[in-house]
MIDONU-90609 format. One record per residue (C-alpha): z, x, y; residue in one letter. Coordinates in nm, 3 decimals, m for minus. Layout:
BEGIN
ATOM  z  x  y  type
ATOM  Z  X  Y  a
...
//
This chain:
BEGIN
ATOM  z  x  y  type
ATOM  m2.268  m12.529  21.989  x
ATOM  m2.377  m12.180  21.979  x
ATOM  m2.730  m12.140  21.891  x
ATOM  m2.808  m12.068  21.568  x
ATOM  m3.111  m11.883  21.407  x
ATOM  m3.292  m12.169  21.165  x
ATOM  m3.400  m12.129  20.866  x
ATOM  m3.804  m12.124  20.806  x
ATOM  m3.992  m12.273  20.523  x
ATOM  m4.263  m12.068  20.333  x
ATOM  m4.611  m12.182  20.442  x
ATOM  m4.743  m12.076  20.120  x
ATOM  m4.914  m12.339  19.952  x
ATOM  m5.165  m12.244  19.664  x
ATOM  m5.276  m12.544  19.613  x
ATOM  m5.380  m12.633  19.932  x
ATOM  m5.481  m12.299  19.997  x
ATOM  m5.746  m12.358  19.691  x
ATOM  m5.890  m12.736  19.807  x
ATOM  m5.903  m12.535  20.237  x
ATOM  m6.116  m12.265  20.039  x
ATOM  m6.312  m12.479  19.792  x
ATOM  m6.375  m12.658  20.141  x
ATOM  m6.512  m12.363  20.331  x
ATOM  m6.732  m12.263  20.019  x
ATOM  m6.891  m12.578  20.032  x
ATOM  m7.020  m12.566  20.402  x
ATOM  m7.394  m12.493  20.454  x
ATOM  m7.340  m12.103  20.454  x
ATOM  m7.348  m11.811  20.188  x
ATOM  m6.946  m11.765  20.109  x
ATOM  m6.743  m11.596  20.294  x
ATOM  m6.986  m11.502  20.538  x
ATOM  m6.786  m11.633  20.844  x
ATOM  m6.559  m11.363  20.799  x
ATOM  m6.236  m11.355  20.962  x
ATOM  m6.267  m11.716  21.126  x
ATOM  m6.227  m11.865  20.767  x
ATOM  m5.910  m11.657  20.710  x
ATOM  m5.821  m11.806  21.040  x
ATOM  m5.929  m12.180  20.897  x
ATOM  m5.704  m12.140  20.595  x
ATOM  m5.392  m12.048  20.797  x
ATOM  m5.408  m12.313  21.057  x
ATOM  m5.434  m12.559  20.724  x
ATOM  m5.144  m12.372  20.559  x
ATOM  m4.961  m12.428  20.890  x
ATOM  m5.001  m12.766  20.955  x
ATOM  m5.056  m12.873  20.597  x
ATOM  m5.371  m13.038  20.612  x
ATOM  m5.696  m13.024  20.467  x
ATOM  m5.849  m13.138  20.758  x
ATOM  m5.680  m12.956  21.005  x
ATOM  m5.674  m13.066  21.410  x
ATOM  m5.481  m12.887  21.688  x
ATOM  m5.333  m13.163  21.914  x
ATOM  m5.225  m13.149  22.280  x
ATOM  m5.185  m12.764  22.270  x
ATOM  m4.938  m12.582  22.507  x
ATOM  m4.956  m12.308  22.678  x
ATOM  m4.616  m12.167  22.817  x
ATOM  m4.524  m11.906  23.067  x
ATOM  m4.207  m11.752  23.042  x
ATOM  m4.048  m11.575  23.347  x
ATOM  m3.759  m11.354  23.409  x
ATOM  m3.684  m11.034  23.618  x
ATOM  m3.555  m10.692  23.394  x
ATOM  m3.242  m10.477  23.573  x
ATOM  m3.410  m10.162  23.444  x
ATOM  m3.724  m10.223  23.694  x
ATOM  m3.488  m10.066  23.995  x
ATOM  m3.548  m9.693  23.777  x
ATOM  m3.947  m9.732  23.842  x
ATOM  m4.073  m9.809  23.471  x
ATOM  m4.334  m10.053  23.659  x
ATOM  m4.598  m9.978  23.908  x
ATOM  m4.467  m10.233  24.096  x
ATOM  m4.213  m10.383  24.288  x
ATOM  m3.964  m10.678  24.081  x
ATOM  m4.060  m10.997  24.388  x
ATOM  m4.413  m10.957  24.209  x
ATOM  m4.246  m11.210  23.964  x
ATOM  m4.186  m11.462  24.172  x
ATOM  m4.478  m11.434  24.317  x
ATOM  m4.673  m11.423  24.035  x
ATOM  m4.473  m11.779  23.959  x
ATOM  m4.564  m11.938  24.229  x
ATOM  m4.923  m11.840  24.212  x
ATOM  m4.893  m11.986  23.833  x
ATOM  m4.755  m12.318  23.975  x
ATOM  m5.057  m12.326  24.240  x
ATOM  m5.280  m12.304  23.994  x
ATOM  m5.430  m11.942  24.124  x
ATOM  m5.370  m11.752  23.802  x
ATOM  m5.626  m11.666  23.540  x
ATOM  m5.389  m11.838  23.295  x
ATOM  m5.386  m12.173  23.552  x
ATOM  m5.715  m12.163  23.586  x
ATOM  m5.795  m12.140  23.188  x
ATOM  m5.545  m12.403  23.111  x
ATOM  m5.714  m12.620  23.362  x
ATOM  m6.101  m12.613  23.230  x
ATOM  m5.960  m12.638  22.863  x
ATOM  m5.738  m12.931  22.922  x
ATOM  m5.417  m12.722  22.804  x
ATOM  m5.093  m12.813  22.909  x
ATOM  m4.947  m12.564  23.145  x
ATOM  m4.559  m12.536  23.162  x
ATOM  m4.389  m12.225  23.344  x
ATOM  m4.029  m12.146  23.283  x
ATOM  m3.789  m12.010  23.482  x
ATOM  m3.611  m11.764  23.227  x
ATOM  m3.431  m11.564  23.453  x
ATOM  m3.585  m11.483  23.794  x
ATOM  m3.463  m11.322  24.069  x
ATOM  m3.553  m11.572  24.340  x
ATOM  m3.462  m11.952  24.355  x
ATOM  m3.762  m12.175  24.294  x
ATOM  m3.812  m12.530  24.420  x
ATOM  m3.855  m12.814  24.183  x
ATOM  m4.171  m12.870  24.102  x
ATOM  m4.458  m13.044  23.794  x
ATOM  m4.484  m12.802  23.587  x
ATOM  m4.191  m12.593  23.614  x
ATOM  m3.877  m12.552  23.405  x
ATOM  m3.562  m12.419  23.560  x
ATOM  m3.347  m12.260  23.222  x
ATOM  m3.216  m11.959  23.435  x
ATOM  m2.916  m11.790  23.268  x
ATOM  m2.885  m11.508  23.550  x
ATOM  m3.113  m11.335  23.854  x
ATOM  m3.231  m11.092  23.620  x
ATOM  m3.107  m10.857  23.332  x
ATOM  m2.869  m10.579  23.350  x
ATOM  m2.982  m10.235  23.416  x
ATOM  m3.018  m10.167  23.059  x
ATOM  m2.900  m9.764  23.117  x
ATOM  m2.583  m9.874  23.222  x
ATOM  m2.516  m10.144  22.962  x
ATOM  m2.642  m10.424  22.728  x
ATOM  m2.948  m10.595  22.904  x
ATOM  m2.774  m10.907  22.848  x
ATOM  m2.420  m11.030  22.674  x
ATOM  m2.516  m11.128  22.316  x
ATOM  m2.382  m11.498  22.467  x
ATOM  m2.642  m11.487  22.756  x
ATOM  m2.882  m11.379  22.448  x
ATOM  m2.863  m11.706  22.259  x
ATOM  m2.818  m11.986  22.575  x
ATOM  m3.197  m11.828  22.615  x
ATOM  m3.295  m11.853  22.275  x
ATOM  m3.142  m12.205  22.296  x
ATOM  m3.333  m12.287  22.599  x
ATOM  m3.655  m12.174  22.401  x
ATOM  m3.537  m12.401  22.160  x
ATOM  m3.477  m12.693  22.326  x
ATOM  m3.775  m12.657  22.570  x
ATOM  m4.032  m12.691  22.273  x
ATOM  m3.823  m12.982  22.096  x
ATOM  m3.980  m13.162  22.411  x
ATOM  m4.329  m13.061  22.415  x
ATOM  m4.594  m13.282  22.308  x
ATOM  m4.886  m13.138  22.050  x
ATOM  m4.873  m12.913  21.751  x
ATOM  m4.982  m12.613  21.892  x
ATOM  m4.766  m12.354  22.139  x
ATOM  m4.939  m12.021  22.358  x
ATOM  m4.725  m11.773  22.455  x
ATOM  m4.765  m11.633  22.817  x
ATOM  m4.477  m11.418  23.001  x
ATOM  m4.427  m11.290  23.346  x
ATOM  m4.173  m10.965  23.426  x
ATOM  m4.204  m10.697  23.589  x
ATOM  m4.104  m10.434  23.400  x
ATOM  m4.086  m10.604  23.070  x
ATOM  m4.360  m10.384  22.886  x
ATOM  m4.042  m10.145  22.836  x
ATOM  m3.801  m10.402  22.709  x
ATOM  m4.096  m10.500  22.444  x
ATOM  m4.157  m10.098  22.397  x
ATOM  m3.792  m10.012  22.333  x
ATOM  m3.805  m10.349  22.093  x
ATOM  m4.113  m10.192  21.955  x
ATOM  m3.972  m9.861  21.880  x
ATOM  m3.610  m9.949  21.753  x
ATOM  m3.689  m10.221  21.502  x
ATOM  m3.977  m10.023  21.354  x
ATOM  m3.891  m9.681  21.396  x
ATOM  m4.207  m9.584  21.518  x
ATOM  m4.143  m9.311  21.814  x
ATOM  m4.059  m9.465  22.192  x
ATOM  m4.365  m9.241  22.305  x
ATOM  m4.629  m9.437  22.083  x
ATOM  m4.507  m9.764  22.186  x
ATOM  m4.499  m9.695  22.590  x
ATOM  m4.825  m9.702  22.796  x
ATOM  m4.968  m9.744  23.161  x
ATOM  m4.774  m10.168  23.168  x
ATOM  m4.928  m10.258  23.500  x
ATOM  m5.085  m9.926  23.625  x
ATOM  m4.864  m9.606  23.603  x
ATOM  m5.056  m9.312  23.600  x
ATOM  m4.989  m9.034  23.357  x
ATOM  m4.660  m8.846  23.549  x
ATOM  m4.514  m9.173  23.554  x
ATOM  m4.555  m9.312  23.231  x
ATOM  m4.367  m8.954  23.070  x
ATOM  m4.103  m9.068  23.329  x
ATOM  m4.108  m9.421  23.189  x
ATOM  m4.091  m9.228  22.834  x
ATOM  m3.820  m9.039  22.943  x
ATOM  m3.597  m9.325  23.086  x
ATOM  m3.692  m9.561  22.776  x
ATOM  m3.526  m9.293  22.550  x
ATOM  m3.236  m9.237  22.784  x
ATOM  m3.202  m9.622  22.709  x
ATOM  m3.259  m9.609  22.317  x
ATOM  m2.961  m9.337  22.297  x
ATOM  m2.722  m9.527  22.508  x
ATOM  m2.745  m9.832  22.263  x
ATOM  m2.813  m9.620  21.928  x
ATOM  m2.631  m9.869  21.731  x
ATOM  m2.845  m10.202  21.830  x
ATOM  m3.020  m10.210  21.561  x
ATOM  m3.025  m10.584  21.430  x
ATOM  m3.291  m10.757  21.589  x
ATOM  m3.062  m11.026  21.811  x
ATOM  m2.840  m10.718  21.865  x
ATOM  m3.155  m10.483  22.004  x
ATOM  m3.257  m10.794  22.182  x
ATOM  m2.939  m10.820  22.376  x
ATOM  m2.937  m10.467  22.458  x
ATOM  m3.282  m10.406  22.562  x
ATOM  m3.332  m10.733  22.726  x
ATOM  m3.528  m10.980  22.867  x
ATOM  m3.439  m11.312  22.966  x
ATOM  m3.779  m11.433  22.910  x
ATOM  m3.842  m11.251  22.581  x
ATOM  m3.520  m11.441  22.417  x
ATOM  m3.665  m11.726  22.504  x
ATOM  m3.993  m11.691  22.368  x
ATOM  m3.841  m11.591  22.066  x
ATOM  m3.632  m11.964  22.035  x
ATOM  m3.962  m12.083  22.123  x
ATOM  m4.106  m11.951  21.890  x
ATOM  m3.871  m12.016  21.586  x
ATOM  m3.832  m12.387  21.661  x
ATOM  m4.217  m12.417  21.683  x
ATOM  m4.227  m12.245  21.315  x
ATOM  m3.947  m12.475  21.228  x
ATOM  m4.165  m12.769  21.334  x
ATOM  m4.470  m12.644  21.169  x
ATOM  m4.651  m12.568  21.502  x
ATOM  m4.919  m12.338  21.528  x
ATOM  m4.842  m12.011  21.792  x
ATOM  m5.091  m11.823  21.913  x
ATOM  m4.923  m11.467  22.007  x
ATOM  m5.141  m11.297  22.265  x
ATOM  m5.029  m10.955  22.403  x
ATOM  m4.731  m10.714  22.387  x
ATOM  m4.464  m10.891  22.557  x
ATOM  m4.522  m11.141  22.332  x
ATOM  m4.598  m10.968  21.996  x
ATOM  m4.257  m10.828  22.041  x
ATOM  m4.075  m11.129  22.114  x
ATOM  m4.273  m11.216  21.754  x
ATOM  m4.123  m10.921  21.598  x
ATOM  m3.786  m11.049  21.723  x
//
């Protein structure tokens, strides 16, 4: 069956959202004076609908895929820094690893869409639905079908995860401009606002990046429903962080969204 976008229930809860503040008022501190940390206390509550509320078993997964549009230079470097940057996850070199490690986080890294065939390994989920995207100037990123067997995969990888608690990592080269066009055609803020430096461009080349990233937005001027902007702008790995992410909301899970790639896969 086709995968199909879930509904989400509200998280608002006044009531409980009362007894987690009358809670925080009563700790040994004038009110409110732990600022943005008790905002933080309320939603995790809200979330997991608790008054006592415990993160369990939290995972942290990498998502991996390689972007067509890389070949036109929108990254500083070259696309078998993916894989690479895979296999140094799976050694257990990356910062990531390494912070997963010391705070007893699981560590999964999924194959989204790589351009290089991995061997089977702990740790390491094969959900590959192509070598890579499209180059999105020529065409869609990805077939609106390719689109949801990732968001699927997302799906049906955090349906097995242990804990109640999902981080979002990502590894692409290149996709800082699938999550800028994202950026820039489901807000309507300008391409040029949502485009920087990604990995290390210097100022020439991120106009060029600019300039390609519009070329892009014109050819698919009419993607403008999230799945359908999605499909055209790509990646493999962003579609799957955004199934992740829904079936974790589904399941009441909290996600902690850190960085672009990722934010955008959010906005998804």
């Amino acid at each position: 069956m086709p995968f199909q976008v879930p509904s989400i229930d509200d998280i608002t809860q006044p009531a409980l959202a009362e007894r987690l503040q009358r809670q925080l008022d009563n700790k040994t501190k004038p009110l409110g004076s732990l600022g943005r940390i008790e905002v933080l206390a309320q939603r995790l509550g809200l979330i997991l609908g608790s008054e006592m509320p415990e993160l369990r078993a939290p995972q942290l997964v990498v998502f991996a895929a390689d972007h067509g549009l890389a070949a036109r230079g929108v990254s500083a470097y070259p696309s078998d820094v993916t894989w690479q940057m895979v296999e140094n996850f799976l050694a257990g070199g990356a910062a990531v690893s390494v912070l997963a490690r010391q705070h007893g986080i699981g560590l999964t890294v999924v194959d989204c869409g790589v351009r290089h065939d991995f061997a089977p390994r702990a740790g390491l989920v094969i959900s590959k639905v192509a070598p890579g995207t499209a180059d999105a100037l020529e065409g869609p990123a990805m077939s609106p079908s390719q689109c949801r067997v990732a968001m699927d995969s997302g799906s049906v990888l955090v349906k097995g995860l242990p804990g109640n608690a999902l981080l979002l990592g990502e590894m692409g080269i290149g996709n800082t401009s699938a999550a800028s066009m994202l950026l820039a055609r489901l807000s309507g803020i300008d391409v040029a606002d949502c485009t920087g430096a990604g990995t290390g461009l210097d100022a020439g080349a991120v106009q060029r990046k600019i300039g390609i990233l519009r070329e892009v937005l014109a050819r698919h001027v009419d993607a403008r429903e999230p799945l359908d902007a999605l499909a055209a702008f790509g990646g493999f790995e962003i579609a799957t962080m955004v199934g992740a992410v829904l079936q974790a909301a589904v399941e009441r899970r909290v996600v902690v969204v850190d960085g672009f790639i990722a934010s955008a896969a959010v906005l998804v």
